[in-house]
C-alpha positions as a Markdown table, in Angstrom:
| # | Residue | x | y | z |
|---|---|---|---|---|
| 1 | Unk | 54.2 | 8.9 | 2.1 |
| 2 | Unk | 51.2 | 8.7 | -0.1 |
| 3 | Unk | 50.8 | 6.1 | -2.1 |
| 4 | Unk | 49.4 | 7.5 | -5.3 |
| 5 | Unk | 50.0 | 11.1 | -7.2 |
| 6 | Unk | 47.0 | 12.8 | -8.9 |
| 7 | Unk | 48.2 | 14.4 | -12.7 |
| 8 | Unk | 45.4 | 16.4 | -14.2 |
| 9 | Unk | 45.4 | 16.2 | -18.0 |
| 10 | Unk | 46.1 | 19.4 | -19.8 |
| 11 | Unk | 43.7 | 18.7 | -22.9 |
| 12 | Unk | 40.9 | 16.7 | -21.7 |
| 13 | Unk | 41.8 | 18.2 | -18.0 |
| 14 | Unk | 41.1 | 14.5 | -16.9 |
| 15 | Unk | 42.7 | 13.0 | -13.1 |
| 16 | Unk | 44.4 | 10.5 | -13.3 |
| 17 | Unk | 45.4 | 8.2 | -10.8 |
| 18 | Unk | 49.2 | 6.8 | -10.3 |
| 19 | Unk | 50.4 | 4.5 | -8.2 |
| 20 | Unk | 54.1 | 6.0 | -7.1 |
| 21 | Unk | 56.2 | 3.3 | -6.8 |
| 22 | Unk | 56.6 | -0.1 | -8.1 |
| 23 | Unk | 56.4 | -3.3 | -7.1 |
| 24 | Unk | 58.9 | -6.8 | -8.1 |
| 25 | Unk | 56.0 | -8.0 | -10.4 |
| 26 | Unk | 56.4 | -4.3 | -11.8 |
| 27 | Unk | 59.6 | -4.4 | -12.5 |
| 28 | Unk | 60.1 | -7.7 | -13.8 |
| 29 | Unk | 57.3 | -7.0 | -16.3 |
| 30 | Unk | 59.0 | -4.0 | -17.6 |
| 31 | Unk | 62.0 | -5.8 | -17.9 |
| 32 | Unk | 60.5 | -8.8 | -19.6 |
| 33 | Unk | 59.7 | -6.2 | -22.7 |
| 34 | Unk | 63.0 | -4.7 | -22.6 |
| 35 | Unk | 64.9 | -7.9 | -22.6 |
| 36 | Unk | 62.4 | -9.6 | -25.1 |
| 37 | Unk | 64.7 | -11.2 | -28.0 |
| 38 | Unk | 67.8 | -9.4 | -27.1 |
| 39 | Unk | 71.2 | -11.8 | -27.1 |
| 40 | Unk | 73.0 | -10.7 | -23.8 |
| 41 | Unk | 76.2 | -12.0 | -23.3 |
| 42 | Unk | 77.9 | -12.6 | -19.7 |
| 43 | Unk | 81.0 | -10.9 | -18.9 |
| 44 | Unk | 84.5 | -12.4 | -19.2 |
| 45 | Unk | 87.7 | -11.6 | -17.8 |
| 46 | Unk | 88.9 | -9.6 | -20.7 |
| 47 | Unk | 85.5 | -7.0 | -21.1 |
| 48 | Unk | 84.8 | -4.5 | -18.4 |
| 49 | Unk | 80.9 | -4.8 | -19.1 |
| 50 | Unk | 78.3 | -5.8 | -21.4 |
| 51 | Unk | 77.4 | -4.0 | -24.1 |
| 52 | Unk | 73.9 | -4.1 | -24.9 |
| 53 | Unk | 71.6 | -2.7 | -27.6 |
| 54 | Unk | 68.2 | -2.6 | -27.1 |
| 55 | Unk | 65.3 | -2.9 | -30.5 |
| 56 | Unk | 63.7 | 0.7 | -29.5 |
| 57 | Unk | 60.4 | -1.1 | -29.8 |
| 58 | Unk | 61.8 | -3.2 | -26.6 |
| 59 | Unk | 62.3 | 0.3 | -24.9 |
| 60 | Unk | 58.9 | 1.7 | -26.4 |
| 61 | Unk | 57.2 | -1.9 | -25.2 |
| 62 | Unk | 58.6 | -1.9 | -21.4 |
| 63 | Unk | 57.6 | 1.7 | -20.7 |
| 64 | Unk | 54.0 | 0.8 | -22.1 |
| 65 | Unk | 54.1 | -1.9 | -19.8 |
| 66 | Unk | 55.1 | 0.5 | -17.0 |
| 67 | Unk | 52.2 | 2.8 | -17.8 |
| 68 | Unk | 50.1 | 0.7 | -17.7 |
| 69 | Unk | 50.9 | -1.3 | -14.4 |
| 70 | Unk | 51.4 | 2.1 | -12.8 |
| 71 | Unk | 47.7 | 4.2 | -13.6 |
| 72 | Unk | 45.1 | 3.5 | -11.4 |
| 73 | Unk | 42.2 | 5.2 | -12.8 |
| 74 | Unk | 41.5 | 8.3 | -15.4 |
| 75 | Unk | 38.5 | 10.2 | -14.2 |
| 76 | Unk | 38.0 | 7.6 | -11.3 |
| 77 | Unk | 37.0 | 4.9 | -13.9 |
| 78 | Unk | 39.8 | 1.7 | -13.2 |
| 79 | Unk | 37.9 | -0.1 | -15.9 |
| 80 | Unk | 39.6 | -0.7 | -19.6 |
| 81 | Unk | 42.6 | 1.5 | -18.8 |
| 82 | Unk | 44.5 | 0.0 | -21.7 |
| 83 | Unk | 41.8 | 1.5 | -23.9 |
| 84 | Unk | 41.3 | 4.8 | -21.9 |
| 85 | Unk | 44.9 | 4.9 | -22.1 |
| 86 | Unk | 45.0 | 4.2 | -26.0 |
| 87 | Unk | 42.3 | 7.0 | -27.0 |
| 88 | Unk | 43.8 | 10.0 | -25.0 |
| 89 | Unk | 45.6 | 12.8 | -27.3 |
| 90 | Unk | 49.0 | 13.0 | -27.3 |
| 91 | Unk | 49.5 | 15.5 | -25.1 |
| 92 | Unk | 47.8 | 14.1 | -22.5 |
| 93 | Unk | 49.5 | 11.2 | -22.4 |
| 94 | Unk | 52.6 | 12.4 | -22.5 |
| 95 | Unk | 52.1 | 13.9 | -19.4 |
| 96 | Unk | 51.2 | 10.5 | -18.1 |
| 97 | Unk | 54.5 | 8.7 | -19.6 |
| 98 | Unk | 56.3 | 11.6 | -17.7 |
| 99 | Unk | 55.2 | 11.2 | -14.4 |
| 100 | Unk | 55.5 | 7.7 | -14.6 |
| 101 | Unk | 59.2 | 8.3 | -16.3 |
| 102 | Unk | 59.6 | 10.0 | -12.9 |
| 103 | Unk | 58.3 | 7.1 | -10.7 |
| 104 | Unk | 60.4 | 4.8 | -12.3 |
| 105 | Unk | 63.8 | 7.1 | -11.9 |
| 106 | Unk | 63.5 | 7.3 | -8.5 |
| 107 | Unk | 62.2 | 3.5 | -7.6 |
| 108 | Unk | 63.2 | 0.8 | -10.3 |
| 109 | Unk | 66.3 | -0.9 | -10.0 |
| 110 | Unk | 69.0 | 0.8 | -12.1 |
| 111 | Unk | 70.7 | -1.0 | -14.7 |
């Protein structure tokens, strides 16, 4: 199995780099910015689950964080990807938060 997936961009027809799986640290930093401020309640006898609401900007925030643990370069540059990842049109990375929306489907821990 490979270890990264090559996305060209379809606007500025960039490469970028992702790593295809995730790690614990990954994971837990994701969930860190999901979980940020949110009142979560342990089960009791009586409920069948817990029903949780997440602040979109928690759900906007983790993915971010996904993104940006996941991309290893754009264009073979690994420098200042926060920025680089910041100034790319939309479209582009869209792309990006798709793939990695894929990644993290198949690899991080279901809820």
């Amino acid at each position: 199995m490979e270890d990264t997936i090559e996305v060209k961009l379809p606007k500025s027809e960039k490469l970028v780099v992702i790593r295809n799986y995730t790690t614990r640290k990954d994971d837990l930093k994701a969930e860190e910015a999901l979980y940020r401020g949110v009142d979560v309640k342990a089960k009791t006898q009586s409920t069948e689950g817990a029903n949780v609401d997440f602040p979109i900007s928690n759900v906007m925030a983790s993915k971010a964080v996904s993104v940006r643990r996941l991309v290893q370069s754009i264009d073979g540059d690994s420098t200042n990807l926060e920025s680089q990842l910041e100034n790319l049109r939309t479209e582009d990375y869209e792309v990006i938060d798709d793939a990695v929306q894929e990644i993290l489907d198949k690899y991080s821990p279901k809820a």
